[in-house]
PDB file with SEQRES, HELIX, SHEET and CRYST1 records, atoms N, CA, C and O in Angstrom:
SEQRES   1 A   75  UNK UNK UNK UNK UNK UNK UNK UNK UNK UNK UNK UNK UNK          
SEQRES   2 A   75  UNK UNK UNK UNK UNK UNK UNK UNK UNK UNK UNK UNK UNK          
SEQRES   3 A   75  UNK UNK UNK UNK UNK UNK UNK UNK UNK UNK UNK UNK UNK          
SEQRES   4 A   75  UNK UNK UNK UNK UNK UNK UNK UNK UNK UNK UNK UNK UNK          
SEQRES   5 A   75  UNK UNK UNK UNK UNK UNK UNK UNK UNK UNK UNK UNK UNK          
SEQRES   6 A   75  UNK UNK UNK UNK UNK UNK UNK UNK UNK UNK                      
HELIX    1 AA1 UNK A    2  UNK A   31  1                                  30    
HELIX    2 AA2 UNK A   33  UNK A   72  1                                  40    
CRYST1    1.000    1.000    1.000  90.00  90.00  90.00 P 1           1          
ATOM      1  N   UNK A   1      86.187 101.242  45.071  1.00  0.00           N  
ATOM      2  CA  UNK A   1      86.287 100.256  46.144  1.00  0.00           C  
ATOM      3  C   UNK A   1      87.067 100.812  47.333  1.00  0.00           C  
ATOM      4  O   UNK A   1      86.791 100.485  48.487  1.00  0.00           O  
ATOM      5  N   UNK A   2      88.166 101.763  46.984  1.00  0.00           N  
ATOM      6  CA  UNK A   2      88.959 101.862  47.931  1.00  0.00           C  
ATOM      7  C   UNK A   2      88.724 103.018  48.694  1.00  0.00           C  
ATOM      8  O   UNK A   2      89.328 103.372  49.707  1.00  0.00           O  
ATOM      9  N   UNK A   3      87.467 103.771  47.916  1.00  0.00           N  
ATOM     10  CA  UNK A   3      86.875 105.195  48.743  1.00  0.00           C  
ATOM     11  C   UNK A   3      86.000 104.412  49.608  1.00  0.00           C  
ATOM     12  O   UNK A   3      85.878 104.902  50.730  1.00  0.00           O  
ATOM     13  N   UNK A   4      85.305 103.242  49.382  1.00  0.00           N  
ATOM     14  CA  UNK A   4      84.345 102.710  50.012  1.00  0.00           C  
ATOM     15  C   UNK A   4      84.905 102.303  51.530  1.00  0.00           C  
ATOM     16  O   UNK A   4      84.464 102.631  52.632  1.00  0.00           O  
ATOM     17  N   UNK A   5      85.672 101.738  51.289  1.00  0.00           N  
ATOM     18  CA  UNK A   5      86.646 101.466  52.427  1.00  0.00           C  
ATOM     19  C   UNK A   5      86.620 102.523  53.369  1.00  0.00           C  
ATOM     20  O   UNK A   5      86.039 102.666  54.445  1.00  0.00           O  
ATOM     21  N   UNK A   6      87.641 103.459  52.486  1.00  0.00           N  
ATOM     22  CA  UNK A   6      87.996 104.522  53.635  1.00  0.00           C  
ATOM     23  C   UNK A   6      86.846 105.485  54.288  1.00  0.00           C  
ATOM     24  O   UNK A   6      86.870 106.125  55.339  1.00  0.00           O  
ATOM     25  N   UNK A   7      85.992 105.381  53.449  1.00  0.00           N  
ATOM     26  CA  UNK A   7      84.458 105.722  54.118  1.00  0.00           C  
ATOM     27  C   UNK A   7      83.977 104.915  55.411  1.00  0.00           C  
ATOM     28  O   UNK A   7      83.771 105.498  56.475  1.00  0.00           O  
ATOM     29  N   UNK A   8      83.849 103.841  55.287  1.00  0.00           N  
ATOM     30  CA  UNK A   8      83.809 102.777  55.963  1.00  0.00           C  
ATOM     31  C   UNK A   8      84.321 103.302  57.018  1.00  0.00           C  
ATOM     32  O   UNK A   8      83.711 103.848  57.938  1.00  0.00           O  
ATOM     33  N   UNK A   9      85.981 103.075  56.849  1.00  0.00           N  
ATOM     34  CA  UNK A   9      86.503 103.454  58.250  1.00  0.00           C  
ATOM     35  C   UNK A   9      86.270 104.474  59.027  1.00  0.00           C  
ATOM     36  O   UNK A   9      86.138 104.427  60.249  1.00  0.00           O  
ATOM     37  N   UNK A  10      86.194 105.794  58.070  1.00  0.00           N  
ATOM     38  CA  UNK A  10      85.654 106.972  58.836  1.00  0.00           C  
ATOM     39  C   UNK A  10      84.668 106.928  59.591  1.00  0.00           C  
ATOM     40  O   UNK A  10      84.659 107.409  60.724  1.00  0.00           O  
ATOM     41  N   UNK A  11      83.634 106.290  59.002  1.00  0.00           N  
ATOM     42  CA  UNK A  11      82.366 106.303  59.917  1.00  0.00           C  
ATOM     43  C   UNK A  11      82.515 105.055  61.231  1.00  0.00           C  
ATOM     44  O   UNK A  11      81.979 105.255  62.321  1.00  0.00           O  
ATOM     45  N   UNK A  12      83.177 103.993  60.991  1.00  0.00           N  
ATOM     46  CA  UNK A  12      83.524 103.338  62.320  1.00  0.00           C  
ATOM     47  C   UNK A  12      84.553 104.259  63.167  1.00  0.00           C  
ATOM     48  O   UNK A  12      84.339 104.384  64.372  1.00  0.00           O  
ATOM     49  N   UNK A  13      85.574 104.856  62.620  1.00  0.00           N  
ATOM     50  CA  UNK A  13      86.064 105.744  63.668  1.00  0.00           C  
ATOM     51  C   UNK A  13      85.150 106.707  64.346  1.00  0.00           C  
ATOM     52  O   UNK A  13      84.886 106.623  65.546  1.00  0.00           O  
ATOM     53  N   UNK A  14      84.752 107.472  63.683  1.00  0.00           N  
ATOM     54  CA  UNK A  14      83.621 108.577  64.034  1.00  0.00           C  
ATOM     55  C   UNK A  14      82.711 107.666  65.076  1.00  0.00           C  
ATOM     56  O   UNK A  14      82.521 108.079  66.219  1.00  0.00           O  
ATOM     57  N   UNK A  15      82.327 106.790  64.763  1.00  0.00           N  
ATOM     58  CA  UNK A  15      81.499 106.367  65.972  1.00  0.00           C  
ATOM     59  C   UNK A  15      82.030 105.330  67.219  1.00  0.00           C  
ATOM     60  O   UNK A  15      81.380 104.906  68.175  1.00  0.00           O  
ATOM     61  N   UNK A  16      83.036 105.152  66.961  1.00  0.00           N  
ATOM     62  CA  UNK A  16      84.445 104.797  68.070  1.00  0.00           C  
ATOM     63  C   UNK A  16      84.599 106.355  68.950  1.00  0.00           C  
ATOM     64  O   UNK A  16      84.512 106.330  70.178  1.00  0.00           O  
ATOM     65  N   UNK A  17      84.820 107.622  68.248  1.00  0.00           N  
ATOM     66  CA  UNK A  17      84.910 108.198  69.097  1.00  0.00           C  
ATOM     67  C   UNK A  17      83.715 108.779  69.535  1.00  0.00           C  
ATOM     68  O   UNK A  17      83.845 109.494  70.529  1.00  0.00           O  
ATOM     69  N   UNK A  18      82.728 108.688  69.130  1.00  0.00           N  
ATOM     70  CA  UNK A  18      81.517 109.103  69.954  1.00  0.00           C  
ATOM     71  C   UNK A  18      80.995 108.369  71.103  1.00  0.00           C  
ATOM     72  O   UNK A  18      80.294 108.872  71.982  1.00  0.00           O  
ATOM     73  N   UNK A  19      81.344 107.247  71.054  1.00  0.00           N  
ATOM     74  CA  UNK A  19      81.640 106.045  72.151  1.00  0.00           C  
ATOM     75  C   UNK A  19      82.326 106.346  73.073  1.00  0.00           C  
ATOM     76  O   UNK A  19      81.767 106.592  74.142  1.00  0.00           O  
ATOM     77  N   UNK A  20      83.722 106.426  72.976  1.00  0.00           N  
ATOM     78  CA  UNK A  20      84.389 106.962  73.763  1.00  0.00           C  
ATOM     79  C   UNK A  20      84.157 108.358  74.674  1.00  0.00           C  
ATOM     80  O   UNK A  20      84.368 108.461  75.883  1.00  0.00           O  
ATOM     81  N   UNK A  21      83.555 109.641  73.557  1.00  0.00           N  
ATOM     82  CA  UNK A  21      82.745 110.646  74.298  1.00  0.00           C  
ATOM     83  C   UNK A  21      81.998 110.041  75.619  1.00  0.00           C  
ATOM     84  O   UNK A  21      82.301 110.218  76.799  1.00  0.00           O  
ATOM     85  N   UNK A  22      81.216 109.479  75.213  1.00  0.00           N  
ATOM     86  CA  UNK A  22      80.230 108.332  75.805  1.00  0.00           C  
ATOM     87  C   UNK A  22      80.778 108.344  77.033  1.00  0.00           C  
ATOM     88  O   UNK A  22      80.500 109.077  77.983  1.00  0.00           O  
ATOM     89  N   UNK A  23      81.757 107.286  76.932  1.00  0.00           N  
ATOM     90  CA  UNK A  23      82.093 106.710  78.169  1.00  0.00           C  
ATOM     91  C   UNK A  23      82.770 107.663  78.962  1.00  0.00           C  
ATOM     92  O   UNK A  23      82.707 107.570  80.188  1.00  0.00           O  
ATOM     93  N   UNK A  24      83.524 108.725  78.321  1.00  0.00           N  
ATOM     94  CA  UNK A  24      84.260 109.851  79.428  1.00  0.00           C  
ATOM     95  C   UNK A  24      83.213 110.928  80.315  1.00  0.00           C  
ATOM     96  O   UNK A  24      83.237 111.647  81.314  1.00  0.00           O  
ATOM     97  N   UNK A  25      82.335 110.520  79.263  1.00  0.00           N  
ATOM     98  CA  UNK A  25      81.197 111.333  80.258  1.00  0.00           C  
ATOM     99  C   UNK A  25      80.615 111.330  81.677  1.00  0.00           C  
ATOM    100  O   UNK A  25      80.475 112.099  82.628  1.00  0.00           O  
ATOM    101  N   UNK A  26      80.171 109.205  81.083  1.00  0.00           N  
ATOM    102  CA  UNK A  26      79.660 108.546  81.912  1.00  0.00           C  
ATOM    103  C   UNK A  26      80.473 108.696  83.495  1.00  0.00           C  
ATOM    104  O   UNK A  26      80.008 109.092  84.564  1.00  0.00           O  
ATOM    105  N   UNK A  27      82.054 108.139  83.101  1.00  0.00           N  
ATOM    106  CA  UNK A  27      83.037 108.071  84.176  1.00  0.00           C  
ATOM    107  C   UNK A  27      83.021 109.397  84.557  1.00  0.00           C  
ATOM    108  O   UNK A  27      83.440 109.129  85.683  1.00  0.00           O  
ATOM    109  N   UNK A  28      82.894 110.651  84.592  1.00  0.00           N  
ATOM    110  CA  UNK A  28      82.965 111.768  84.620  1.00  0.00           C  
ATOM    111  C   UNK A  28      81.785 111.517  85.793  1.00  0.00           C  
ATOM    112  O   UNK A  28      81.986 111.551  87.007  1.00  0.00           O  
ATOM    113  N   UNK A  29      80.765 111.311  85.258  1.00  0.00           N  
ATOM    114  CA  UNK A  29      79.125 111.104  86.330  1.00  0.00           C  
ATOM    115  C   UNK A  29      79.615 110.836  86.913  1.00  0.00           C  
ATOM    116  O   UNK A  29      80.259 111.565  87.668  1.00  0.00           O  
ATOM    117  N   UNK A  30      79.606 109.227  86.921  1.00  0.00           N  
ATOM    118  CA  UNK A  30      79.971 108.110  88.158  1.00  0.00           C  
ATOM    119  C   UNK A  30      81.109 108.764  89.355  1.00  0.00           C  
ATOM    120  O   UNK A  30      80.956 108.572  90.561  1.00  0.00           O  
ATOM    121  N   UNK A  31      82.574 109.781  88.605  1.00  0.00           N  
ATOM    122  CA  UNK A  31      83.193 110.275  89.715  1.00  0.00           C  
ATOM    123  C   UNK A  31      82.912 111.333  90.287  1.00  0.00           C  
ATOM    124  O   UNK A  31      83.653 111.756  91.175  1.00  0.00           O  
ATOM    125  N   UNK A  32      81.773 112.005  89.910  1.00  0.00           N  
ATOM    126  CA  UNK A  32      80.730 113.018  90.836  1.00  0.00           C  
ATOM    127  C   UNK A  32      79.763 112.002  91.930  1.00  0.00           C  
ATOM    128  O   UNK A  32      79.828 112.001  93.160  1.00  0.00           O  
ATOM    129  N   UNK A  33      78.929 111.219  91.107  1.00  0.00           N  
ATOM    130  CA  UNK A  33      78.575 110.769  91.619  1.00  0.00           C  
ATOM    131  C   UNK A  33      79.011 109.869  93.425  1.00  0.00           C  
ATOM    132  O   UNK A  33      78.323 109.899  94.445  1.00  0.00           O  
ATOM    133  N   UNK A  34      79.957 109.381  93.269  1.00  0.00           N  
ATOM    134  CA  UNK A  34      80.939 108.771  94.036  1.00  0.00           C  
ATOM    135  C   UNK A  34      81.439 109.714  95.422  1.00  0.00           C  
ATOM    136  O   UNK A  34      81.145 109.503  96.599  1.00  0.00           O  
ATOM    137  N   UNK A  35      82.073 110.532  94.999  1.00  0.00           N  
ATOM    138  CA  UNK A  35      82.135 111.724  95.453  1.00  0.00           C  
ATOM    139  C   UNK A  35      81.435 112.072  96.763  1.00  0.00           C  
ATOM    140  O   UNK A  35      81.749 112.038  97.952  1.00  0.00           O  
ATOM    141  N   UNK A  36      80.087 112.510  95.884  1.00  0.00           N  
ATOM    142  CA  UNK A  36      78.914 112.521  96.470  1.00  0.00           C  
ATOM    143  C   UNK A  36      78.408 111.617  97.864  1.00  0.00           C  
ATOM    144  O   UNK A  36      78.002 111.803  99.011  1.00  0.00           O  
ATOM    145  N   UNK A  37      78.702 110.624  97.004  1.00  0.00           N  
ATOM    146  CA  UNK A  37      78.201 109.439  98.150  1.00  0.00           C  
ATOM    147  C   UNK A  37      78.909 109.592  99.111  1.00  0.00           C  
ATOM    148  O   UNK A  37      78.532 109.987 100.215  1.00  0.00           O  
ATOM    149  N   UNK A  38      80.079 109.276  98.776  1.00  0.00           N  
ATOM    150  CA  UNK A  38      81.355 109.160  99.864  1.00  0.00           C  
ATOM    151  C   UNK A  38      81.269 110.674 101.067  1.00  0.00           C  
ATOM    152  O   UNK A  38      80.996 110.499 102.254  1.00  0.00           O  
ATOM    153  N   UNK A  39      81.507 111.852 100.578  1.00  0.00           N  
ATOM    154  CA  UNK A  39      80.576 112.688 101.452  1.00  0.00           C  
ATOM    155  C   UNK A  39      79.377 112.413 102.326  1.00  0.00           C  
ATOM    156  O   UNK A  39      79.245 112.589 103.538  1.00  0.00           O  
ATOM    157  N   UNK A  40      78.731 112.050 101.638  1.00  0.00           N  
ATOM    158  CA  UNK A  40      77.234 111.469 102.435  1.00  0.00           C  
ATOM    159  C   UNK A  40      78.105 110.872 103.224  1.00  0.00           C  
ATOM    160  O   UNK A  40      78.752 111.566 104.009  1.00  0.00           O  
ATOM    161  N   UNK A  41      78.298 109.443 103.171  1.00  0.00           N  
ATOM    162  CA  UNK A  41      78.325 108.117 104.206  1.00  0.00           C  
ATOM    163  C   UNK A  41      79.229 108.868 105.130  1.00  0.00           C  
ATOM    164  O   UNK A  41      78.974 108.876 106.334  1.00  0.00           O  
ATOM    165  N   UNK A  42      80.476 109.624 104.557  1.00  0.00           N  
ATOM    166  CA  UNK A  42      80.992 110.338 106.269  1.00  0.00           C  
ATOM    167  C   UNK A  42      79.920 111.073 107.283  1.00  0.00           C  
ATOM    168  O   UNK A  42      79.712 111.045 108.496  1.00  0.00           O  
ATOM    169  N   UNK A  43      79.535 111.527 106.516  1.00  0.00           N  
ATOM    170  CA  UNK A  43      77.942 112.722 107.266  1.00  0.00           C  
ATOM    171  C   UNK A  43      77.782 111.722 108.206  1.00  0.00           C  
ATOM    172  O   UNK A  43      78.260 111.666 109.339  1.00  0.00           O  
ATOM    173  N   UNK A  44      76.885 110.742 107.489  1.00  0.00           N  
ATOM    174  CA  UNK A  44      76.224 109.749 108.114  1.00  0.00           C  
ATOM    175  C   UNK A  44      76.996 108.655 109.279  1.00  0.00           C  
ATOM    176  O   UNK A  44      76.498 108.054 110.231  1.00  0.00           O  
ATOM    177  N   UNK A  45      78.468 108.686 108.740  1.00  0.00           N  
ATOM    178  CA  UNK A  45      79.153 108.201 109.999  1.00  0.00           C  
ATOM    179  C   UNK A  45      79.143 108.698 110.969  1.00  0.00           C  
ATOM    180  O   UNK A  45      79.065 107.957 111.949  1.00  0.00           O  
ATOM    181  N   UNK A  46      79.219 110.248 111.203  1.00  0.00           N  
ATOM    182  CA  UNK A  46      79.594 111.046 112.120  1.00  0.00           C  
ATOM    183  C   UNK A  46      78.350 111.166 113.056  1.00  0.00           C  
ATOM    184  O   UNK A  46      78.318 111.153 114.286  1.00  0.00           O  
ATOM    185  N   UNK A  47      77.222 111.299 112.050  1.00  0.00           N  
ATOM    186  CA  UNK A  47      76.184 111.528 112.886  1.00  0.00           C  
ATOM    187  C   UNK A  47      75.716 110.437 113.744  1.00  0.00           C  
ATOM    188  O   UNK A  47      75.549 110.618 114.950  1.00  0.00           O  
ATOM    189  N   UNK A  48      75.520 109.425 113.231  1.00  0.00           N  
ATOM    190  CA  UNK A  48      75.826 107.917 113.715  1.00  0.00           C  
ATOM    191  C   UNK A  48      76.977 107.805 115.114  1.00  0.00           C  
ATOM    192  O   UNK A  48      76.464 107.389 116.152  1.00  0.00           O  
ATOM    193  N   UNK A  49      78.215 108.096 115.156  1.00  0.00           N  
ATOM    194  CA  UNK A  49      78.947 108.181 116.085  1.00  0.00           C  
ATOM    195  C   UNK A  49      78.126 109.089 116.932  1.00  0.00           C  
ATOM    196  O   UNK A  49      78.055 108.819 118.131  1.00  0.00           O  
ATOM    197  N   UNK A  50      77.580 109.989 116.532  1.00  0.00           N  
ATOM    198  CA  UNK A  50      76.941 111.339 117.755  1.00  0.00           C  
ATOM    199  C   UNK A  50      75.658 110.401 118.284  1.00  0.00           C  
ATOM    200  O   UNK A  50      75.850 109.925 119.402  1.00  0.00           O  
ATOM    201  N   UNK A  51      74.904 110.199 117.915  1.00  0.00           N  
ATOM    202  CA  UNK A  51      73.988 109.387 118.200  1.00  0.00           C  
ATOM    203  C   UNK A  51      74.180 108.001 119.226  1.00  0.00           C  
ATOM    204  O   UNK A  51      73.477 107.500 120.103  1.00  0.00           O  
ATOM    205  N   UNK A  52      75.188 107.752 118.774  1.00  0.00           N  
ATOM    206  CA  UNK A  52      75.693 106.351 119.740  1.00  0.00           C  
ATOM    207  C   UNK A  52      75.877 106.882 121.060  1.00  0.00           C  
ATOM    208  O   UNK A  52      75.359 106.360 122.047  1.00  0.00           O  
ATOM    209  N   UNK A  53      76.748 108.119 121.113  1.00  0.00           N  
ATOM    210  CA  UNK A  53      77.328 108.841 121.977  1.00  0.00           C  
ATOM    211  C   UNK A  53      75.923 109.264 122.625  1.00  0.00           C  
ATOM    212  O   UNK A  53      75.887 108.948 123.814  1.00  0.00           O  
ATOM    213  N   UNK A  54      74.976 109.775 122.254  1.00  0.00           N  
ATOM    214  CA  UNK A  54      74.264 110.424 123.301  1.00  0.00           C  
ATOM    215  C   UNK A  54      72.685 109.289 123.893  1.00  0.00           C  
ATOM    216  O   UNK A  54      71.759 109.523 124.669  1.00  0.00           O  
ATOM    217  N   UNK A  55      73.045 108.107 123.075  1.00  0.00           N  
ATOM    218  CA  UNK A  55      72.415 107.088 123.438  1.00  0.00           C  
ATOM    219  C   UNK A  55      72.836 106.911 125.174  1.00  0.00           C  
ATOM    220  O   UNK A  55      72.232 107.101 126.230  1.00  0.00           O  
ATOM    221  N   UNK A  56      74.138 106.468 124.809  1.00  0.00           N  
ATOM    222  CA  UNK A  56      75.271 105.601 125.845  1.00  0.00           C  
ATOM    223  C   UNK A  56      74.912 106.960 127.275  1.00  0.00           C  
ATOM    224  O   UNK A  56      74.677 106.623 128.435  1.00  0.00           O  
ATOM    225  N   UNK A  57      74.943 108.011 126.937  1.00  0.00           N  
ATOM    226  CA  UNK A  57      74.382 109.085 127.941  1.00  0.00           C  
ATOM    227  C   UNK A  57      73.047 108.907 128.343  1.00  0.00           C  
ATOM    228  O   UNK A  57      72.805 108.999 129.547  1.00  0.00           O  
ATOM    229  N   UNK A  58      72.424 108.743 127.802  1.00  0.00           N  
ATOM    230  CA  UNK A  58      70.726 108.706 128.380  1.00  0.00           C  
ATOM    231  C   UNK A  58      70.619 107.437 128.720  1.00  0.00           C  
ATOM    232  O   UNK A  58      69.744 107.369 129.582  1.00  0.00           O  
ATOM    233  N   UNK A  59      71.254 105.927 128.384  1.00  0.00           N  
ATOM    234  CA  UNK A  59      71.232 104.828 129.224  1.00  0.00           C  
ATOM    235  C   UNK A  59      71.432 104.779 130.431  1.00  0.00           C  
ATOM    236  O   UNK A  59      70.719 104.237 131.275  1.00  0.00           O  
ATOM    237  N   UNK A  60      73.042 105.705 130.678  1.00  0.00           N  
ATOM    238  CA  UNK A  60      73.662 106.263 131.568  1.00  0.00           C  
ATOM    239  C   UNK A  60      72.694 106.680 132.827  1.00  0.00           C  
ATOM    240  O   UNK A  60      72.713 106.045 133.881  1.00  0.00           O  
ATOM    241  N   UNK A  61      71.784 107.900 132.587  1.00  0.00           N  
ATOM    242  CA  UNK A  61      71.354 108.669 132.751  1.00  0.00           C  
ATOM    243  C   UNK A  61      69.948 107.726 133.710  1.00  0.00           C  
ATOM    244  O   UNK A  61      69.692 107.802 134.911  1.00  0.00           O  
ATOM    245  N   UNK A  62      69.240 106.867 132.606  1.00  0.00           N  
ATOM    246  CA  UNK A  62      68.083 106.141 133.069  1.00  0.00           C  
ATOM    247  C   UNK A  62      68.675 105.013 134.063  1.00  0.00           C  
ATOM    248  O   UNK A  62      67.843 104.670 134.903  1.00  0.00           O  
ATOM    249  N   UNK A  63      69.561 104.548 134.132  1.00  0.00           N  
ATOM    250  CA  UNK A  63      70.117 103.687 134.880  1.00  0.00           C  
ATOM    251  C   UNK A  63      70.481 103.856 136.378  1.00  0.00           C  
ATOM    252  O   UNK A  63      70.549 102.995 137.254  1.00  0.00           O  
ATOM    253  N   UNK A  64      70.759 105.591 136.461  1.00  0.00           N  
ATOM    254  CA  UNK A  64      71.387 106.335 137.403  1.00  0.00           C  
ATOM    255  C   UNK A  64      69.842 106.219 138.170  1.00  0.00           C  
ATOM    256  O   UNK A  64      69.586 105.727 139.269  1.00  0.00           O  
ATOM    257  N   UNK A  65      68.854 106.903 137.105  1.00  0.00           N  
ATOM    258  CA  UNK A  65      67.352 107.233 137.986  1.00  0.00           C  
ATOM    259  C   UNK A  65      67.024 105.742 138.441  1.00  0.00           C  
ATOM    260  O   UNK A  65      66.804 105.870 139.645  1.00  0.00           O  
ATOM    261  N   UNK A  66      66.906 104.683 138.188  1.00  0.00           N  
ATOM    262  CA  UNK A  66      66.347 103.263 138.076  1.00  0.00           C  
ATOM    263  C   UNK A  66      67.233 103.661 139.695  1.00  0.00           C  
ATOM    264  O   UNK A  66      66.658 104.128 140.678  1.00  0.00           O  
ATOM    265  N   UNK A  67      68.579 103.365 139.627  1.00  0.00           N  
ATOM    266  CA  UNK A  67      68.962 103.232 140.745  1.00  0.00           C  
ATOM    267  C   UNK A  67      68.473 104.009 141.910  1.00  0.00           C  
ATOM    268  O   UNK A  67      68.090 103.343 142.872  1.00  0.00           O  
ATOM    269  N   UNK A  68      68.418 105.362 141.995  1.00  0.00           N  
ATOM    270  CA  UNK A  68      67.999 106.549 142.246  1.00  0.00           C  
ATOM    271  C   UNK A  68      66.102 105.754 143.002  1.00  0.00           C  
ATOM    272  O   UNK A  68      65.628 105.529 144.115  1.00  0.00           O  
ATOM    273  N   UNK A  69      65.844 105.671 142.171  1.00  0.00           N  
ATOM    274  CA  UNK A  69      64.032 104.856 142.187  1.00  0.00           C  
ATOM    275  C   UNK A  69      64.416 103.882 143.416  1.00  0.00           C  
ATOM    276  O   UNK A  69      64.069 104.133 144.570  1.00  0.00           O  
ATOM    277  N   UNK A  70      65.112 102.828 143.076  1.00  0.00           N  
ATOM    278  CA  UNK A  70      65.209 101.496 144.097  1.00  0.00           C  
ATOM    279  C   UNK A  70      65.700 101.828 145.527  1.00  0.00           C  
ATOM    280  O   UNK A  70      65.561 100.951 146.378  1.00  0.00           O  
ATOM    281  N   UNK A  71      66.220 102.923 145.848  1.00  0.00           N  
ATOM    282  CA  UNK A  71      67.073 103.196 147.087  1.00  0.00           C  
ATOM    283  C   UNK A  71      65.564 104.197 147.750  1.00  0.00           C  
ATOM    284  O   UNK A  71      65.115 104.310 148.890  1.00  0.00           O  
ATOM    285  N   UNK A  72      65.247 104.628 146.772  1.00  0.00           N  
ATOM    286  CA  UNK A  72      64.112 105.616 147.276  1.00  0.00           C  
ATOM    287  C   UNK A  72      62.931 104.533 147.868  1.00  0.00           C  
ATOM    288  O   UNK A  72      62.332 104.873 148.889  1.00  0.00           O  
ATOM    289  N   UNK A  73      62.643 103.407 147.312  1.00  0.00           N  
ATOM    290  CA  UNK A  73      61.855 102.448 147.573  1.00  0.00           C  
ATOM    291  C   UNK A  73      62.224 101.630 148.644  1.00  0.00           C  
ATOM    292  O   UNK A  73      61.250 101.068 149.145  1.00  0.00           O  
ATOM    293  N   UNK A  74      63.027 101.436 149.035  1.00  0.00           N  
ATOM    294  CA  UNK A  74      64.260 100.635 150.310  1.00  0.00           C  
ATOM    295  C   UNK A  74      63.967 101.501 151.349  1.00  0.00           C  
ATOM    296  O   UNK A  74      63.327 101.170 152.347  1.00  0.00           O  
ATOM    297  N   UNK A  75      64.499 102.795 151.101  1.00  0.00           N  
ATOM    298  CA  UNK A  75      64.531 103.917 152.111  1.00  0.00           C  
ATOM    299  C   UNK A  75      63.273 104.435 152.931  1.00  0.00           C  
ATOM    300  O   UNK A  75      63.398 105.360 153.734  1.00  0.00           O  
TER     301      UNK A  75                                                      
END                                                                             
């Protein structure tokens, strides 16, 4: 009875820690994973900021000609 037991337990431990393997793995992924992302979305911030930036220039830019156009049309 009492080997049965401790059998018992062995094999619930044994698969407690294969579980646990499990999960250190997983979290292991997930903080690559994460990582990862978080890299990305700066990329993507930055490029995003550059983009805004050279928007706000070529609005700039078409606004200048528009004006540029109307004085030429007056004139």
């Amino acid at each position: 009875m009492e080997k049965n037991i401790n059998l018992n337990f062995e094999n619930d431990l044994k698969r407690l820690e294969e579980r646990l393997d499990d999960l250190v793995e997983i979290c292991n992924q997930l903080q690559t994973e994460n990582k990862s992302l978080k890299e990305k979305q700066e990329t993507l911030s930055h490029e995003r900021a550059s983009m805004v930036q050279k928007n706000e220039q070529v609005r700039a830019r078409v606004e200048a000609m528009i004006v540029r156009l109307k004085s030429m049309e007056q004139g």
